[in-house]
VOPAGU-2260 file (C-alpha; in pm, 1 decimal, decimal comma):
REM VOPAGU-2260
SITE   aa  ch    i         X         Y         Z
SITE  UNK   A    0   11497,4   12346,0   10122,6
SITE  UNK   A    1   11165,5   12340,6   10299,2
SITE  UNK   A    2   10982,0   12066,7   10435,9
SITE  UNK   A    3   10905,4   11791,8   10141,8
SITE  UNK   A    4   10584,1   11635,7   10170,9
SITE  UNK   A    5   10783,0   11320,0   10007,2
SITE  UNK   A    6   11103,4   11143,2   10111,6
SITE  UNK   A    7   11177,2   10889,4    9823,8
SITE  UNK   A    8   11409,9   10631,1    9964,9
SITE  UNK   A    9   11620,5   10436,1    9695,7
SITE  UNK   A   10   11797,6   10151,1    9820,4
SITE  UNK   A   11   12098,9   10056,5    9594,0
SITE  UNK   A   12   12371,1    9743,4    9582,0
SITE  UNK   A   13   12582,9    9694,8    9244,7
SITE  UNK   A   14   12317,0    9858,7    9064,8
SITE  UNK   A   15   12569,6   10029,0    8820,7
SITE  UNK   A   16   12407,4    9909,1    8511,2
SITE  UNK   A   17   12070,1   10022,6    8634,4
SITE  UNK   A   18   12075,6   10346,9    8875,9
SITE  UNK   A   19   12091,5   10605,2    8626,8
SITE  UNK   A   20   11764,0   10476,5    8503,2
SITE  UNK   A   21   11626,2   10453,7    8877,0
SITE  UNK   A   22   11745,5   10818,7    8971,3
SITE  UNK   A   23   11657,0   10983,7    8622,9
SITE  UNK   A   24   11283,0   10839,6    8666,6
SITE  UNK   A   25   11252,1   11029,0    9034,9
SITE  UNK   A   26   11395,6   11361,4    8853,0
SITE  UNK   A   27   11105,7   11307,5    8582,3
SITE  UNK   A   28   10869,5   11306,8    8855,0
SITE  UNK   A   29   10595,1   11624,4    8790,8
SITE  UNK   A   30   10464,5   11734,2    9116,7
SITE  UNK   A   31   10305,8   12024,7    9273,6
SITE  UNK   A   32   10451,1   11979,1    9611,0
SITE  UNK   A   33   10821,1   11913,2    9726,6
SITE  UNK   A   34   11010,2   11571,8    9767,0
SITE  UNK   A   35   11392,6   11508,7    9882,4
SITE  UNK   A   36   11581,7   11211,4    9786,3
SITE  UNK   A   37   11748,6   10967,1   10011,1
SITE  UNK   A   38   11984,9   10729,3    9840,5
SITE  UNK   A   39   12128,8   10443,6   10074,8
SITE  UNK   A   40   12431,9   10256,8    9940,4
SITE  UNK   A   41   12551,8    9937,1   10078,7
SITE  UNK   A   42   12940,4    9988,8    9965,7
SITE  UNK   A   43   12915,9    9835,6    9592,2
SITE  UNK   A   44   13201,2    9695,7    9392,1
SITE  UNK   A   45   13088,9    9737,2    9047,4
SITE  UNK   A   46   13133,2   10171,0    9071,6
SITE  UNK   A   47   12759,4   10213,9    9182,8
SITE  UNK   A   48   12849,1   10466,1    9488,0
SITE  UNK   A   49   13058,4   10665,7    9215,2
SITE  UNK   A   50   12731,4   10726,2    9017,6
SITE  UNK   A   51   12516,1   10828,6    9314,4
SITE  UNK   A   52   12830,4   11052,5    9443,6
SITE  UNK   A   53   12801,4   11254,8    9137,6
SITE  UNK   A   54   12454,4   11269,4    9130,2
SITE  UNK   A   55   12488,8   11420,0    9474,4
SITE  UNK   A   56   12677,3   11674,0    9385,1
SITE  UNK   A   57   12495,3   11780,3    9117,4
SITE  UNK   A   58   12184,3   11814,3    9325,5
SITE  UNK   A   59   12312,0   11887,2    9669,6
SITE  UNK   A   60   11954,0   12046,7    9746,4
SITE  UNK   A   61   11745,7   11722,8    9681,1
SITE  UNK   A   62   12009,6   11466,3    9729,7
SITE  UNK   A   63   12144,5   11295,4   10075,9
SITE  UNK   A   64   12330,5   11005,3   10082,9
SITE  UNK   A   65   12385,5   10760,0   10342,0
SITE  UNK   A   66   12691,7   10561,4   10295,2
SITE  UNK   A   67   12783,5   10174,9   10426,3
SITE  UNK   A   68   13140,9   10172,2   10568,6
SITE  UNK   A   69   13127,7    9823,4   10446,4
SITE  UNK   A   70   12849,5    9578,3   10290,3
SITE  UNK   A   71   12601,4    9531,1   10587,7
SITE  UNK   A   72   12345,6    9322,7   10370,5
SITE  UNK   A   73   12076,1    9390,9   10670,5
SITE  UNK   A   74   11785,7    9610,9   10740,5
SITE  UNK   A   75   11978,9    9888,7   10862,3
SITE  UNK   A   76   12016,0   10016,0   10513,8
SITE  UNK   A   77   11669,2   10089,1   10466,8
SITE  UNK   A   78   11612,8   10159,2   10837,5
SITE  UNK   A   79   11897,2   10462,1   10845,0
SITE  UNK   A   80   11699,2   10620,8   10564,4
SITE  UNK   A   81   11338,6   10616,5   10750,6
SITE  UNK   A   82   11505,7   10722,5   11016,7
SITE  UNK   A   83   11639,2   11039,8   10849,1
SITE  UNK   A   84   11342,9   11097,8   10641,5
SITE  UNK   A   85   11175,3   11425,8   10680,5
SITE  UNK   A   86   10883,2   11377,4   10427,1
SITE  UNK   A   87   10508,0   11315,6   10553,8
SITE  UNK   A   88   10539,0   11052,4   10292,0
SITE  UNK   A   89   10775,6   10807,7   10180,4
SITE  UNK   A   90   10793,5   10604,4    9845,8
SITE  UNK   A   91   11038,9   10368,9    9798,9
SITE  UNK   A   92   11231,8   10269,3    9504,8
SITE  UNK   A   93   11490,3    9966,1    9451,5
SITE  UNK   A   94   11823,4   10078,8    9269,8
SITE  UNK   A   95   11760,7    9811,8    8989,4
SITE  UNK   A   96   11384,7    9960,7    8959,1
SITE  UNK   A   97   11248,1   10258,9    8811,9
SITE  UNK   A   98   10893,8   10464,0    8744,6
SITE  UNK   A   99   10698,5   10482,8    8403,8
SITE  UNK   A  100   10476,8   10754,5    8461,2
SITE  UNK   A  101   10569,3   11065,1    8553,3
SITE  UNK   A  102   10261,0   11126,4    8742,6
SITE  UNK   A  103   10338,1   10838,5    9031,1
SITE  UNK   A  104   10404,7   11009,9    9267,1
SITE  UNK   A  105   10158,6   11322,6    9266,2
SITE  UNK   A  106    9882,9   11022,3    9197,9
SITE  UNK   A  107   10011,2   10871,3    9496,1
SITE  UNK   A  108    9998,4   11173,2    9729,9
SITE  UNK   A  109    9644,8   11273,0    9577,9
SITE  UNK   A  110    9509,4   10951,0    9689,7
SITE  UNK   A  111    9642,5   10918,0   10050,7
SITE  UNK   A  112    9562,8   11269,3   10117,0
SITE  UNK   A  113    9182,9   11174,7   10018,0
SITE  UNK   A  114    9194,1   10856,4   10237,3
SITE  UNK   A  115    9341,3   10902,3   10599,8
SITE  UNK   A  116    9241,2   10566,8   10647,8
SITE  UNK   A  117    9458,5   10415,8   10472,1
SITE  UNK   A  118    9837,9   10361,1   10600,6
SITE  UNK   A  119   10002,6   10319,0   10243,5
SITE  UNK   A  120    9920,5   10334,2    9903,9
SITE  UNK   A  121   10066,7   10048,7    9639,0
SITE  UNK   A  122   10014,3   10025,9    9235,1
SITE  UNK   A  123   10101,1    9792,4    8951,1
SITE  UNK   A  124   10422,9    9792,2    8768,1
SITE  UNK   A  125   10547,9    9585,4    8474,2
SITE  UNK   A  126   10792,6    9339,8    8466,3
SITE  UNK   A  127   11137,5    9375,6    8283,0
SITE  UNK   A  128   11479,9    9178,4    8196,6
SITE  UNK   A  129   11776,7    9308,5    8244,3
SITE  UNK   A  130   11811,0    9453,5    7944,3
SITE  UNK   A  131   11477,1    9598,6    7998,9
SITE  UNK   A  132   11290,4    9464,7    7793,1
SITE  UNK   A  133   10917,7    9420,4    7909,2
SITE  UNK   A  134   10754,5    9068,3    7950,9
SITE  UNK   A  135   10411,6    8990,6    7853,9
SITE  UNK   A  136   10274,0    8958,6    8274,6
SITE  UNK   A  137   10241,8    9225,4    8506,6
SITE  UNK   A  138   10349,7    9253,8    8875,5
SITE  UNK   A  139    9963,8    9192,7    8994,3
SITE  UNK   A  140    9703,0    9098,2    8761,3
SITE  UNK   A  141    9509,7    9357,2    8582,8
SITE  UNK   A  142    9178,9    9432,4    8757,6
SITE  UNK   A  143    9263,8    9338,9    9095,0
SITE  UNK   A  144    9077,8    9625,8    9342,8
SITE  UNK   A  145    9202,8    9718,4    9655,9
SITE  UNK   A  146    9198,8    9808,8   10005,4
SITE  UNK   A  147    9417,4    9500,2   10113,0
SITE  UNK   A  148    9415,4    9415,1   10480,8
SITE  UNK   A  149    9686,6    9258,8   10740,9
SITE  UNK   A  150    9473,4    8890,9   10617,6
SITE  UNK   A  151    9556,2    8994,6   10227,4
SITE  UNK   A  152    9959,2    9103,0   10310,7
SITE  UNK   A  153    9994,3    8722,5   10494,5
SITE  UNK   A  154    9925,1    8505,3   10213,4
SITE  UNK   A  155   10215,5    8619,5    9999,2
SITE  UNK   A  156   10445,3    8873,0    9893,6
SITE  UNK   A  157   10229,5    9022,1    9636,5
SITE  UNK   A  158   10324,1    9412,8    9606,0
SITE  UNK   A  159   10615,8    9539,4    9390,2
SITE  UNK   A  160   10849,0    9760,0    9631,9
SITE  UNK   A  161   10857,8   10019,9    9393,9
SITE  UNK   A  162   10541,3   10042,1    9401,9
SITE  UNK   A  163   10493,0   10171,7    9783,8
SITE  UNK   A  164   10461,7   10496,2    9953,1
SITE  UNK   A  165   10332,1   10517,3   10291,9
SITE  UNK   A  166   10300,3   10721,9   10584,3
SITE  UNK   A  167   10620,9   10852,6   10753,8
SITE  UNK   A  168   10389,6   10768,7   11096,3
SITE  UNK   A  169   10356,2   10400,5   11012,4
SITE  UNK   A  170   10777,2   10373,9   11052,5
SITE  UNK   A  171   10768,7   10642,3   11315,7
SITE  UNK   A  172   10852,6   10351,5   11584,7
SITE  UNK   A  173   10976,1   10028,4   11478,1
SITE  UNK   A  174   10877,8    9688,3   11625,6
SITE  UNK   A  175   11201,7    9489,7   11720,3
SITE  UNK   A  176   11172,8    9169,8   11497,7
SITE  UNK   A  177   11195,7    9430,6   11235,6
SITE  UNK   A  178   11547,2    9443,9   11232,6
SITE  UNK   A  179   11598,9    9052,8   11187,6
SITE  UNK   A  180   11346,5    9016,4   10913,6
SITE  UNK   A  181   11460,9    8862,4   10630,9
SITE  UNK   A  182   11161,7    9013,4   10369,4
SITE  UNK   A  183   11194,6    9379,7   10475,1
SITE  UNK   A  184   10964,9    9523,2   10206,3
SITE  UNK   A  185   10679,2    9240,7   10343,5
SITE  UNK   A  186   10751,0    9342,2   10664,8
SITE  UNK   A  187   10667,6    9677,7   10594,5
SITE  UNK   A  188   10342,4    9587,6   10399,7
SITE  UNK   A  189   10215,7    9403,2   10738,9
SITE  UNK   A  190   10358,0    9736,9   10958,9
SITE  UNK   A  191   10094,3    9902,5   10750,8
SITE  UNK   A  192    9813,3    9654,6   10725,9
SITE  UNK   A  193    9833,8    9653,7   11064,8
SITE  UNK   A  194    9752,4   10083,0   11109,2
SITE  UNK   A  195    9571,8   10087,2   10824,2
SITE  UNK   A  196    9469,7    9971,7   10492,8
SITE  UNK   A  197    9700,1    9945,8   10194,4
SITE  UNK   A  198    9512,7   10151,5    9900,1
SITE  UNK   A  199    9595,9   10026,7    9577,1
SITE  UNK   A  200    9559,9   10190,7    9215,5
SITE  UNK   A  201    9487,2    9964,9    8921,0
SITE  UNK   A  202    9733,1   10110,9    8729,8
SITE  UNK   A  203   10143,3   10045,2    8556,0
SITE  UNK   A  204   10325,8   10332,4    8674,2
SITE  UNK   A  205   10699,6   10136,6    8739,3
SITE  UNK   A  206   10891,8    9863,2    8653,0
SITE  UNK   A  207   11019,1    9572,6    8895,7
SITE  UNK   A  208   11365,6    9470,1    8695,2
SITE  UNK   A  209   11396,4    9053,2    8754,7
SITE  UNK   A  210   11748,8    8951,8    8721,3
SITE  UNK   A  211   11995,7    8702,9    8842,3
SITE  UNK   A  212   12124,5    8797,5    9253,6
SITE  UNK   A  213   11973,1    8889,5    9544,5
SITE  UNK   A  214   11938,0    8746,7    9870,7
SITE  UNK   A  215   11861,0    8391,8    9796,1
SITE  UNK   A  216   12104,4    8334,9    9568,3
SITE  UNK   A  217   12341,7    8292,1    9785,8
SITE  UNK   A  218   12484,1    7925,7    9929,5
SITE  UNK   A  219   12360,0    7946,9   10252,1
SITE  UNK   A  220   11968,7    7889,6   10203,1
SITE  UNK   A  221   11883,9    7671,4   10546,3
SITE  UNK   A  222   12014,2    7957,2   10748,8
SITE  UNK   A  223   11787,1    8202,3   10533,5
SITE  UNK   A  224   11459,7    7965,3   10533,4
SITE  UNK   A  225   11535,4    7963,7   10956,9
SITE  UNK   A  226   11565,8    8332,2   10940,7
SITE  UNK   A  227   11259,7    8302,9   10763,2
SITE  UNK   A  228   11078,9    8116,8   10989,8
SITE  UNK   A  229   11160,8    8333,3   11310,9
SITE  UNK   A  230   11055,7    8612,4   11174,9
SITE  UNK   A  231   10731,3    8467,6   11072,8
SITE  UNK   A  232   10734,8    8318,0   11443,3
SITE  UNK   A  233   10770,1    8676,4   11580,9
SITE  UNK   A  234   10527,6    8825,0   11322,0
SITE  UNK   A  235   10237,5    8610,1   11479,5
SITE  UNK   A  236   10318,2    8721,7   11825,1
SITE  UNK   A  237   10315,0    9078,8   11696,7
SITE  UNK   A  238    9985,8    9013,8   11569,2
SITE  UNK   A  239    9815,1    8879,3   11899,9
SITE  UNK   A  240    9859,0    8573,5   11701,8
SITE  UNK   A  241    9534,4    8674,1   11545,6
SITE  UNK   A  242    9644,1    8530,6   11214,3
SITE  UNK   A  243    9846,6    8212,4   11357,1
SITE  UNK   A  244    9601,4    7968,7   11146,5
SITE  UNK   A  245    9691,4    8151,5   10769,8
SITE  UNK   A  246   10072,1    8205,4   10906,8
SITE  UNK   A  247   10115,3    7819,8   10982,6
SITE  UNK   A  248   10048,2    7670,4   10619,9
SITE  UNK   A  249   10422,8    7905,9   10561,4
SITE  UNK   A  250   10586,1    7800,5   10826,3
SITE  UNK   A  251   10516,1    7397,6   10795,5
SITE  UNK   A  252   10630,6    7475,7   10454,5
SITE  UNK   A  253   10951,7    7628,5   10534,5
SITE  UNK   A  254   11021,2    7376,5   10815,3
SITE  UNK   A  255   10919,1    7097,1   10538,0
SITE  UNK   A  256   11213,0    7224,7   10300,0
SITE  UNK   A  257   11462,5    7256,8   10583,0
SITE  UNK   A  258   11417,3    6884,6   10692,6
SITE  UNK   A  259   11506,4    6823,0   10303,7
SITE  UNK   A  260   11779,6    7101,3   10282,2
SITE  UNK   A  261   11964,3    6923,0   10604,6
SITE  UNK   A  262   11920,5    6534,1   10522,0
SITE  UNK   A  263   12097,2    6654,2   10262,3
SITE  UNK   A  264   12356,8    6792,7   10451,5
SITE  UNK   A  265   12412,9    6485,1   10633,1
SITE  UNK   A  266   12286,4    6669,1   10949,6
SITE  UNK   A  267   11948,9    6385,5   11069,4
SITE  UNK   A  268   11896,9    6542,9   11364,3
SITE  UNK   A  269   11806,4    6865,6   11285,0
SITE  UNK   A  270   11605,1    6714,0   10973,2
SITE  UNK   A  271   11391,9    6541,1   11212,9
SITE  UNK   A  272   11345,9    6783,1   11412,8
SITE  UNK   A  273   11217,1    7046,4   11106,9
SITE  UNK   A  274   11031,1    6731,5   10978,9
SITE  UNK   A  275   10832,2    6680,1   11280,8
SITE  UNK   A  276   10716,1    7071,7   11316,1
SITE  UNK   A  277   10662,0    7111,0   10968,2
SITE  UNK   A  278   10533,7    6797,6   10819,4
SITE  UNK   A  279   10190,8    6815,4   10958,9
SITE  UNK   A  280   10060,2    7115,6   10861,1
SITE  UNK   A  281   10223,8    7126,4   10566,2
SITE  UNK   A  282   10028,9    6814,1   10442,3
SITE  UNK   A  283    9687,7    6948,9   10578,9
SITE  UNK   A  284    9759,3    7289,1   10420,3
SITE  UNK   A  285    9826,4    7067,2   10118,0
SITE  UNK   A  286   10176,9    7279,7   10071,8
SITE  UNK   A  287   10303,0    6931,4   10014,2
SITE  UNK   A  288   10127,0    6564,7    9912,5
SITE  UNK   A  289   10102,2    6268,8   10115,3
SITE  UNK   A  290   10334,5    6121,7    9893,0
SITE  UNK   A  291   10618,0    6351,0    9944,1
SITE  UNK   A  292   10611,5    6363,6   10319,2
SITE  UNK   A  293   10600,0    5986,5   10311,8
SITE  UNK   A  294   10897,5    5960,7   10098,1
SITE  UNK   A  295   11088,9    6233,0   10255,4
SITE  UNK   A  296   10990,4    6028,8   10617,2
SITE  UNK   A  297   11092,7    5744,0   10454,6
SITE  UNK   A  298   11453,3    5889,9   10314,9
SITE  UNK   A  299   11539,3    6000,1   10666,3
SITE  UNK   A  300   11468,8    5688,2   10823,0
SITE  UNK   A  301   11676,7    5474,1   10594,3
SITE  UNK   A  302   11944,1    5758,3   10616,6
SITE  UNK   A  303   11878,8    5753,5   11034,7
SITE  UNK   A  304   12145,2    5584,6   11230,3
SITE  UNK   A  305   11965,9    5653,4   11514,5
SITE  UNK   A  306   11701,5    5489,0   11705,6
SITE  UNK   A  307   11512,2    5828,2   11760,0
SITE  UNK   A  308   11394,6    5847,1   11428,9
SITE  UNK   A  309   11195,4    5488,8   11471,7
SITE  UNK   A  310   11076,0    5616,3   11734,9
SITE  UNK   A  311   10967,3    5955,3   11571,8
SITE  UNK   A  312   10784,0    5802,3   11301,6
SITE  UNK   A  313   10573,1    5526,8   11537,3
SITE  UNK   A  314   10413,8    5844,4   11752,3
SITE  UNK   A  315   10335,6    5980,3   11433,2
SITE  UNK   A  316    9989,7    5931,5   11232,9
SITE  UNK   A  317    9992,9    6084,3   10880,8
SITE  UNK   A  318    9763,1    6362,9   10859,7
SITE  UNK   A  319    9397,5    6336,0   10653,1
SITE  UNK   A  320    9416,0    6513,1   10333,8
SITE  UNK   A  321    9198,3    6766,9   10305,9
SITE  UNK   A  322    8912,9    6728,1   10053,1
């Protein structure tokens, strides 16, 4: 096969219900160039790596697969693939996900061909059950116009991952905290905010599936909010710490829910501890009231059995709301 111009990664987990759907949207694809596929399976239960096995061996030419020996739930699943990838391009595409115009891709390509200074390209995408079934709101709101900056990408998580193709250049070396992050497909966005702008097309051309699972579902949310907030921690030293003042009002309100999460837990120190880095900011960011901080404050003291916390709340002065 020669050279494709596009390397479409699809990541997939116990996506049985859904992957057909996924795959037979990147066959539909009309293009005039080349593109390969790179599916990356994290060892499913529910017969998922069956499906893509077959599919692999029905298109040996387009397909490679890269395998888990067991479920890694990390980065390395999507890094192995970008690794591999031999496309000048590279659109990605959850296993639960799939495109609604047949065009994406080529529209994709003609734009980021047209505008070198832009690092990725992103669009809109509706919103489905799991039965897919389409809900009345789109991904991003109808209208919105583009180029989005590094500034843009740091206020939330606002692009569909199906959505994305970028620049095989922008993931040509990767920085180290980008193994540990815990919002890969955000991390990416800010890799290519920061070599370029992120072009965006005003128009539905996939759907982002919203179901039950993922990564937060799990039990263990305080160690995934302080996974959270490292990586945001490294993310501002990657940045020069150029954006430290819109990157704080996220962190003070991570740090605010873990003092909750571990009172809770019966664990005071640590809740002190995330109380006192978080609970400024996040009351002069206004990510939480005056009111709640108080009376989370208050619940810890009463809870306390430990001087330090009398002592915490004395050198404290409650923060000014901010009119």
């Amino acid at each position: 096969m020669p050279t494709p111009k596009v390397s479409v990664v699809v990541l997939t987990y116990n996506h049985a219900r859904f992957i057909d759907e996924a795959l037979q949207s990147v066959f539909a694809q009309r293009t005039d160039f080349d593109f390969e596929i790179l599916i990356t399976e994290d060892c499913s239960t529910d017969g998922t790596r069956e499906i893509v096995k077959r599919y692999a061996r029905e298109h040996p030419s387009v397909i490679t697969l890269l395998l888990s020996e067991r479920n890694q739930n990390d980065n390395d699943v999507l890094t192995r693939a970008l690794r591999v990838a031999r496309g000048e391009l590279i659109a990605l595409l959850e296993g639960d996900d799939f495109w609604t115009s047949r065009d994406k891709l080529q529209r994709q390509v003609c734009f980021l061909d047209a505008h070198p200074e832009c690092a990725s390209c992103v669009h809109n995408a509706w919103i489905v059950d799991e039965t897919g079934v389409r809900q009345p709101e789109t991904f991003c709101p109808i209208g919105w116009q583009g180029p989005f900056t590094t500034r843009d990408v740091l206020r939330a998580n606002f692009i569909p991952t199906c959505s994305t193709m970028l620049r095989r250049t922008v993931v040509d070396s990767l920085p180290s905290w980008f193994d540990r992050a815990i919002a890969q497909d955000w991390s990416l966005h800010l890799l290519c905010s920061e070599r370029g702008a992120i072009g965006y097309l005003d128009e539905v051309m996939a759907a982002y599936r919203a179901h039950a699972g993922g990564l937060w579902s799990g039990s263990d949310t305080v160690g995934q909010l302080r996974r959270m907030v490292r990586s945001l921690e490294e993310v501002n030293d990657f940045t020069g710490r150029r954006y430290a003042a819109a990157l704080a009002p996220r962190i003070a309100r991570y740090e605010f829910r873990l003092a909750g999460l571990t009172r809770a837990q019966g664990d005071l120190a640590a809740a002190w501890r995330h109380l006192r880095r978080g609970m400024p900011a996040a009351v002069t960011s206004r990510q939480v009231s005056v009111r709640e901080a108080g009376g989370l404050a208050a619940r810890l003291l009463a809870a306390s059995v430990r001087p330090v916390g009398v002592g915490l709340v004395r050198r404290w002065r409650m923060p000014q709301r901010v009119r």
